[in-house]
N, C-alpha and C positions, 0 to 999 in steps of 0.2 A: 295276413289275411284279415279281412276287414269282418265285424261283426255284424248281424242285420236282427235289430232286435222286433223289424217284422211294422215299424212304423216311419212311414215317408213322409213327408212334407212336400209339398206343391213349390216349385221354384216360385218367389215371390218377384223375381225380375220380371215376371210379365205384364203381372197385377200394377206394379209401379207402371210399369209404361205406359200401360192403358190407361190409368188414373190421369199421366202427368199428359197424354195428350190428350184426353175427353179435357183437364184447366186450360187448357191452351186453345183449345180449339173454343170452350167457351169464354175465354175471355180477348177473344178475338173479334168473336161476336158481337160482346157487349161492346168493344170499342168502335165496331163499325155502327152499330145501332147508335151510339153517342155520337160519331161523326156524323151519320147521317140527317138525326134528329137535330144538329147545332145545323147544317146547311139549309134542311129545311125552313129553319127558323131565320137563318140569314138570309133565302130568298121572301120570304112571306113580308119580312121586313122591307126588302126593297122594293117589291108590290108596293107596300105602303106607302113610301114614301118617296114615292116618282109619281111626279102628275105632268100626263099629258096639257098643253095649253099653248097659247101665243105666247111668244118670248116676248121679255117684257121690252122695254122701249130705253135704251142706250141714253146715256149719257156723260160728257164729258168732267172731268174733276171741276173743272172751271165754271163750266153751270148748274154743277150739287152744287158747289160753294157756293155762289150768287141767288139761287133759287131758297120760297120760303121753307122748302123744305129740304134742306140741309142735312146733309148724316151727321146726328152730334151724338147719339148713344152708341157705344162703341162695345163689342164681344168678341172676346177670341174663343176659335173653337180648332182644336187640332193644328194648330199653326194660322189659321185663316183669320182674318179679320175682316168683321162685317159689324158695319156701318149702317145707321138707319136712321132718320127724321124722329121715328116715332113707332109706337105699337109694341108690340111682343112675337119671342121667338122662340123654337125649340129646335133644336139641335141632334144627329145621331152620324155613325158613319155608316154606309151600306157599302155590300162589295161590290167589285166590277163582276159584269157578266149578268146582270138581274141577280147578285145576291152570290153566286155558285162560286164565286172565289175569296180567298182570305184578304185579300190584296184589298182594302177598303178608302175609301174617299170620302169627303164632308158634304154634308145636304144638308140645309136650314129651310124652315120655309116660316111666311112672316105671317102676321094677321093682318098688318096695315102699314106697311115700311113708310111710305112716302120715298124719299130719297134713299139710295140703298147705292153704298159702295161697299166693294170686296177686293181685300189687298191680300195675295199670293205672293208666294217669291217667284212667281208668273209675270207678277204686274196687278196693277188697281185698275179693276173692270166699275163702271158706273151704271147704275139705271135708275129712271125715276116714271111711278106707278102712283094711276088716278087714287084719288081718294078713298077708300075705305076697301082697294083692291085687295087681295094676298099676292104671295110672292111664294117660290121655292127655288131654293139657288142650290143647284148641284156645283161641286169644286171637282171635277175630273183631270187628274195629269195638271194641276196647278190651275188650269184656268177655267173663270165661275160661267156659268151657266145660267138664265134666271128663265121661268117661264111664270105666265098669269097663272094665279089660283094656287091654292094648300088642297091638300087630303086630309087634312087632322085639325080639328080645334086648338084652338092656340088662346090660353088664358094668360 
């Protein structure tokens, strides 16, 4: 026969349980707040640096070559290589979808290329842009993109 010296104790298996899903549930939380807060930030980015404009004006390797303005300063960026006369660039990756996926691609965009080639393992795309134009070259699925005009200063 069991004694009962008249003091119980509360089963603390419950206490646990409660505890261990209130952490879980809040640290569930926080990692959706953290995903969401980095998408956000990955779309806002690609706002930024997507400019609507006129595509810029094609050209063939054979006439950057011959032409005064020649891509001779050379940048790799993610695999890409872009080529330019002249001026300055900055570089980032945005995702597809305006930003919403991880899956990201190369966008440069220039202050003043002049002659502006872009070699993928797509193939060498050429364009060549008026005088003191900008540029933004989207790289989607290997092959580049260029349209007139920047969103951002470029020093």
């Amino acid at each position: 026969m069991a004694i009962d010296y008249g003091v119980r104790r509360r089963p603390r298996r419950r206490a646990l349980m409660a505890a261990a899903i209130v952490v879980i549930v809040l640290g569930l939380a926080l990692l959706f707040a953290v995903w969401a807060t980095d998408r956000a930030t990955r779309m806002s980015d690609a706002r930024a640096w997507t400019v609507a404009g006129p595509p810029c004006a094609t050209a063939s390797a054979a006439s950057l070559a011959a032409s005064p303005e020649a891509p001779v300063q050379v940048e790799t960026f993610t695999g890409v290589r872009f080529a330019r006369a002249h001026g300055a660039l900055r570089c980032t990756d945005i995702g597809y979808d305006d930003g919403r996926s991880d899956d990201v691609f190369p966008v440069c965009q220039f202050d003043h290329p002049g002659g502006l080639q872009v070699t993928t393992p797509r193939g060498t795309y050429g364009f060549l842009l008026k005088p003191m134009e900008a540029a933004t070259v989207q790289v989607r699925h290997d092959v580049a993109e260029c349209v007139v005009g920047s969103s951002m200063e470029i020093h």
